[in-house]
Each structure stands twice: as structure tokens, then as C-alpha cells.
N, C-alpha and C positions, 0 to 999 in steps of 0.2 A: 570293594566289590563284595555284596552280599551274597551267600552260599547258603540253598538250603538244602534240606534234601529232595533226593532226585525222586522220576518214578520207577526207576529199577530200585530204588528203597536204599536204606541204610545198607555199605557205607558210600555210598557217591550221592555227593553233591552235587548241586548247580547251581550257574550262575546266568542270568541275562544279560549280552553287552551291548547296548543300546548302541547302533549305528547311522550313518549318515541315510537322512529318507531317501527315498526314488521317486520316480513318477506314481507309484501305487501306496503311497504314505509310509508309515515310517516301518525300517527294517532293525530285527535285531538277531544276532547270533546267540548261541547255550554253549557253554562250556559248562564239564561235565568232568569231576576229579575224584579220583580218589587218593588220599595219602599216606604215605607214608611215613610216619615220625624219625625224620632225622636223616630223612634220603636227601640227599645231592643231586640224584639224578632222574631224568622224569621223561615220561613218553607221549608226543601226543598225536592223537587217530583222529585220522576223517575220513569220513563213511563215502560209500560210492552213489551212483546217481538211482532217484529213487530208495533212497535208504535215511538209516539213520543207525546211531551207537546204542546196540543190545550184547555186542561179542562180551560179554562180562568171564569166558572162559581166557580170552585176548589180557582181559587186564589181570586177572589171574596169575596169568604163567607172568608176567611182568611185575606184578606185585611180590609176588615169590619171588622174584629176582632181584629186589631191591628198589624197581624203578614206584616214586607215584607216579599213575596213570591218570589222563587227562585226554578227554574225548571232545569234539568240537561241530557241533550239529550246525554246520552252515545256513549262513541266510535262506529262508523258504524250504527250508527240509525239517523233517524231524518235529523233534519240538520246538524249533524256531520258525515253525509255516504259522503264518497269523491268515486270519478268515478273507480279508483282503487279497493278498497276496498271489499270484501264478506260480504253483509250489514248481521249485527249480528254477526258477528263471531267473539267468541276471546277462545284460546283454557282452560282458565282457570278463575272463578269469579273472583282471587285473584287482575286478570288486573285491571277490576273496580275502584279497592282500590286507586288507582295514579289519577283520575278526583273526585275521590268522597271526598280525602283530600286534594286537589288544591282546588276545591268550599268548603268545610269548612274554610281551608284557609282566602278565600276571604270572604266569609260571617262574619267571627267572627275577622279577623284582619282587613281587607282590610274596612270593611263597619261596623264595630265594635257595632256586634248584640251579645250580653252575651248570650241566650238560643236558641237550634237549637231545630224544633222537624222536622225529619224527614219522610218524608210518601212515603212507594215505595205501587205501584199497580202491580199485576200480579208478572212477573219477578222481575219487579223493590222492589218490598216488598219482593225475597228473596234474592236478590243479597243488601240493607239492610240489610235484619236480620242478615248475613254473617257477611257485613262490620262492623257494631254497634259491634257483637259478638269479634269480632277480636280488635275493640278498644275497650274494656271493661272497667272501669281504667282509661283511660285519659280524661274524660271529655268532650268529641267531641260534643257527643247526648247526650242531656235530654230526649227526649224523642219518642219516633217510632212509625206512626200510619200506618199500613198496610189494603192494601185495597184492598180484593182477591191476596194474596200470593201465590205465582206459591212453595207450599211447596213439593207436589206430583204430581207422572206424573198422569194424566186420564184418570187410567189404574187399573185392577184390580192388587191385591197384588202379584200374582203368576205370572201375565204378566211380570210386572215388574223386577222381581227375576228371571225369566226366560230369559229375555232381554239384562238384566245388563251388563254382561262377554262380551257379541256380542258387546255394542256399546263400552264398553269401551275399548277394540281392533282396534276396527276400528277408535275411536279418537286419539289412540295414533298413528296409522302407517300411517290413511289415514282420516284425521283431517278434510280436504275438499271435503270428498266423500259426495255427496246428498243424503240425505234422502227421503224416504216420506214423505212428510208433509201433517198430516190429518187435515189442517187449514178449518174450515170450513164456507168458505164465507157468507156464510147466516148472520152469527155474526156480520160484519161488515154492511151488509146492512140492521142489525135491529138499527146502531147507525146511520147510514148517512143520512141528508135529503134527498136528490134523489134517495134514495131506502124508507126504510119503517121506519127511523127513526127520530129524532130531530137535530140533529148537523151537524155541519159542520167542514170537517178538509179536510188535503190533501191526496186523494187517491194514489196517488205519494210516501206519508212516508208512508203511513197507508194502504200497498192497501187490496182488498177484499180477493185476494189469497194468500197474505202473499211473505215472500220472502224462498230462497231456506233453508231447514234446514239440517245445516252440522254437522256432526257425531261428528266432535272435539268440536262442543258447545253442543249437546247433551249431551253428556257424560260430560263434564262441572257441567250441569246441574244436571245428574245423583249423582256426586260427590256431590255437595249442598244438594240434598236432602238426602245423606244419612250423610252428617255432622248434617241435620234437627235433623233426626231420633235417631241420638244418644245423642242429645241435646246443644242447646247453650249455653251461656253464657251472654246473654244482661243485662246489669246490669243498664239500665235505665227502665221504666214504656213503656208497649207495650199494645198498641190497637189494635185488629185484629178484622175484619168486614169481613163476609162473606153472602153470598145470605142464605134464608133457602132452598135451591133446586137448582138442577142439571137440565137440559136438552142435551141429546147424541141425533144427530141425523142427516143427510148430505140432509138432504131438511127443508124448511121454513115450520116454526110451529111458530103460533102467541107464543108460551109458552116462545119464544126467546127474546120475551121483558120483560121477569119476571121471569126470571133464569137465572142462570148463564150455558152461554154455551161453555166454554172454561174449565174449569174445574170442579174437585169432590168438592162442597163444604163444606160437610159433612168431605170429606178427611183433608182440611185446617182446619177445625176448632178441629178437635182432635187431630193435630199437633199442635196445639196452646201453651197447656204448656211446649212444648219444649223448645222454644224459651228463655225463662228466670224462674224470681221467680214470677216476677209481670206481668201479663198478664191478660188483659180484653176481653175478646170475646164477639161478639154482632153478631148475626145473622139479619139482614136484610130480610121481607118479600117483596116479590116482587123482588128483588135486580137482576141487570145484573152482569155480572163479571164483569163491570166496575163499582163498585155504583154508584159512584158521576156522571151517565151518563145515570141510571135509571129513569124510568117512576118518576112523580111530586111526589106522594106519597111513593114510598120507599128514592126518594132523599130525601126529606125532615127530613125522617126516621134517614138517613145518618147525614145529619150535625145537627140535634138533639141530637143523640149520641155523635158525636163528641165534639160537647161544650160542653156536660154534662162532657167528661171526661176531657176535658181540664179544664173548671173549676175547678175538681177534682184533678188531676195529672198533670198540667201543670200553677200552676201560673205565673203572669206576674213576671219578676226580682223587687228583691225590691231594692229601691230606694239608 
């Protein structure tokens, strides 16, 4: 697998992994690494919906820590969306599974790292807890840190159950019908410096209004959550971090920097023992739906947490 350099620049590389085509021609995934000389141990991130890997503060505190870090811009996101393409769209999580054990693959053969811990944000933390559940047994993951898991829609309970039947009709006969998408820009412009935030990434992957949302990944998604709900199977140790509060709302409210405003986090966090046997939940005050992208004192909160349990449930390999 050839690695050059990325566009976040020297030192993360990337790679292309050319995958199985679909009906819109052929699809490929980016993995996205940076190394460590002599690490054993390695982490790898997937971004949420609408998104793509910029948290370069994320692999930071994890490079300081020892682990290389390795990020995974899924089929039609990021810098894996080719011109072709319905960025987002795949009609089932299961696709996922063919880039997320090509990059184990590579991570544990290819660059020969003995322990993986995995950390999806948003989406990317349930299309995780999915994969992890599904390789239960083989050893893949040690271990999963989710970071605002897209477990439930952010929707009351009877919406939901009321919705269900509708989309999942419409994924199966008309897969690329457009939805509404209640994406609400303000969220992105409480992260972007040239709006009201601190960071910077490309409004191009990441934009303010999101991309079109199609019925057949809906309903995808519908199917995941209620694989949630009946419960997984992860049979390695799970960290799940959640904001302690919610904000719903389609105009700018400073509250958007110290809440999560993309989902119920209340909802994620009583999904939480589904997931496995071993499962640590930690609420974050202040926290945005991205934590690691939160104001100075809930991030700090964040990777506080995080070492505590890694110290705990993630030692280094022994020698």
C-alpha cells in the first residue's frame, strides 16, 4: 500500500484502498496515518456524517501518548468522495465492513501494531460499535472509544416509531430519493474560525449545510439503531463520552458552544449498556457533539477521561 503525503501536510500520510464498485462506479476509501517509530500500539478514527479527519489536535494527544494514529475517511466522504459519487451514501452499514478490515489489515499486518483501540465520533462511533459487534471473537479491536455516537435519531420516541415503515420503504424502492435534511448550519459555524468558532478544516468536505440526505442511508441508519436497541455484542472494553446536554434549535444560541447540537445526549448515553458487558460512560460538562473540538475546559475534561481509562483498560502490549 502506497502512502504519500496527506493534505493536512507532513507528518500524515495517505493511502487509497481501492474497493468493491457499486452501482455509481467504482468506490475507494483514504486512510490517513501518522507514526510512530516503534509503537505497538495504534488508534483508528472515523469521522461523523458529513464530515471528514482534520481533529489533528485528537491525534496529537494520542501521539504524545505513544499510540500511531490512523484515520479512515469512509467510502463518499472526505477525501474519498469522487465526482461521481452521492457523497454519503451507501445502502447498508454492512459496506463499511470491506475499508474498516482492509485498514486493520494494514494497521496490524502491514505496519505490525499488536493493539488497536478504535474511536468512531458521531456516525462514525455507530458504524464502530456495529463493526467491533460483528467481529466479536477475532481479535481485531481491543478496544472502542466513542465519541457522541449517532446511537438514536433526535427525535422523540414515537416520531421515530412512527417514521420507521415510511423510510424504510422508501430505501428499499427509491434508495436516492432526497430527503429533508434538518442539518442545522449554525453547528458548523460554532466550529469554524471564520464563523464563531476555533478551527479550521474544509468547508468543501465539511460544509455548513451539509450534503443531500438519501432515504437508502437513512433507513441504513434506521436498521443500526435498532440493531442498537436490541443490543450488541462488543466483547472488548467500550468508552462512551457524551455532552451532559442537548441544544434543538435552527438559529445561533451561544448555548451551541457547550452542547451538543446535533443530537439527544441523554438518548446516547442510556444506549450505552447495549453496546457490550463492559462499558464506561462519562458525561462531559460543557461538551459540543464533537468533544475533542469543545471549548478548552470541557476538552481538557475529554482527554482527562480518556487517559484515565486507558490507563485502566488499555495497557501498553507487554514486551
Amino acid at each position: 500500500m502506497e502512502f504519500r503525503e496527506d493534505i493536512l501536510g507532513a507528518p500524515y500520510e495517505a493511502a487509497e484502498l481501492p474497493l468493491t464498485p457499486d452501482e455509481e462506479g467504482p468506490v475507494s476509501a483514504t486512510l490517513v496515518r501518522r507514526l510512530v517509530p516503534g509503537a505497538r500500539q495504534a488508534v483508528l478514527y472515523l469521522h461523523g456524517y458529513t464530515d471528514y479527519f482534520f481533529q489533528t489536535n485528537l491525534a496529537d494527544h494520542f501521539v504524545a501518548a505513544g499510540f500511531s494514529f490512523y484515520a479512515l475517511d469512509l467510502r463518499k466522504y472526505g477525501r474519498s468522495l469522487k465526482p461521481h459519487q452521492s457523497p454519503n451514501f451507501v445502502r447498508d452499514l454492512t459496506e463499511y465492513d470491506e475499508e474498516l478490515d482492509a485498514a486493520v489489515r494494514i494497521i496490524r499486518e502491514q505496519d505490525g501494531h499488536t493493539r488497536l483501540l478504535v474511536n468512531g465520533h458521531s456516525t462514525g462511533g455507530l458504524v464502530a460499535a456495529l463493526w467491533a459487534s460483528r467481529r466479536a471473537g477475532r481479535q481485531l479491536v481491543d478496544g472502542l472509544f466513542l465519541n457522541s455516537p449517532f446511537l438514536a435519531m433526535p427525535t422523540a420516541p414515537a416520531l421515530r416509531t412512527l417514521g420507521a415503515p415510511a423510510v424504510e420503504a422508501l430505501g428499499r424502492f427509491a434508495a436516492l430519493r432526497k430527503l429533508p435534511a434538518p442539518l442545522n448550519p449554525h453547528y458548523v459555524h460554532s466550529l469554524h474560525r471564520d464563523h464563531r468558532g476555533s478551527w479550521d478544516f474544509d468547508l468543501a468536505l465539511k460544509p455548513a449545510e451539509g450534503f443531500p440526505l438519501y432515504a437508502g442511508w437513512l433507513a441504513a441508519i434506521q436498521r443500526g439503531h435498532r440493531q442498537v436497541r436490541q443490543s450488541l455484542h462488543v466483547d472488548c472494553p467500550v468508552l462512551l463520552m457524551a455532552s451532559t446536554a442537548s441544544t434543538v434549535t435552527g438559529k445561533w444560541d451561544p448555548a451551541l458552544l457547550r452542547t451538543d447540537a446535533v443530537l439527544r445526549a441523554d438518548d446516547i448515553a442510556a444506549l450505552a449498556p447495549r453496546l457490550g458487558r463492559h462499558v464506561t460512560t462519562v458525561r462531559i460538562d460543557g461538551g459540543m457533539h464533537d468533544l475533542v473540538l469543545s471549548g478548552e475546559t470541557a476538552r481538557a475534561q475529554v482527554f482527562t477521561e480518556l487517559d484515565r481509562w486507558i490507563g485502566a483498560y488499555f495497557p501498553p502490549p507487554a514486551d
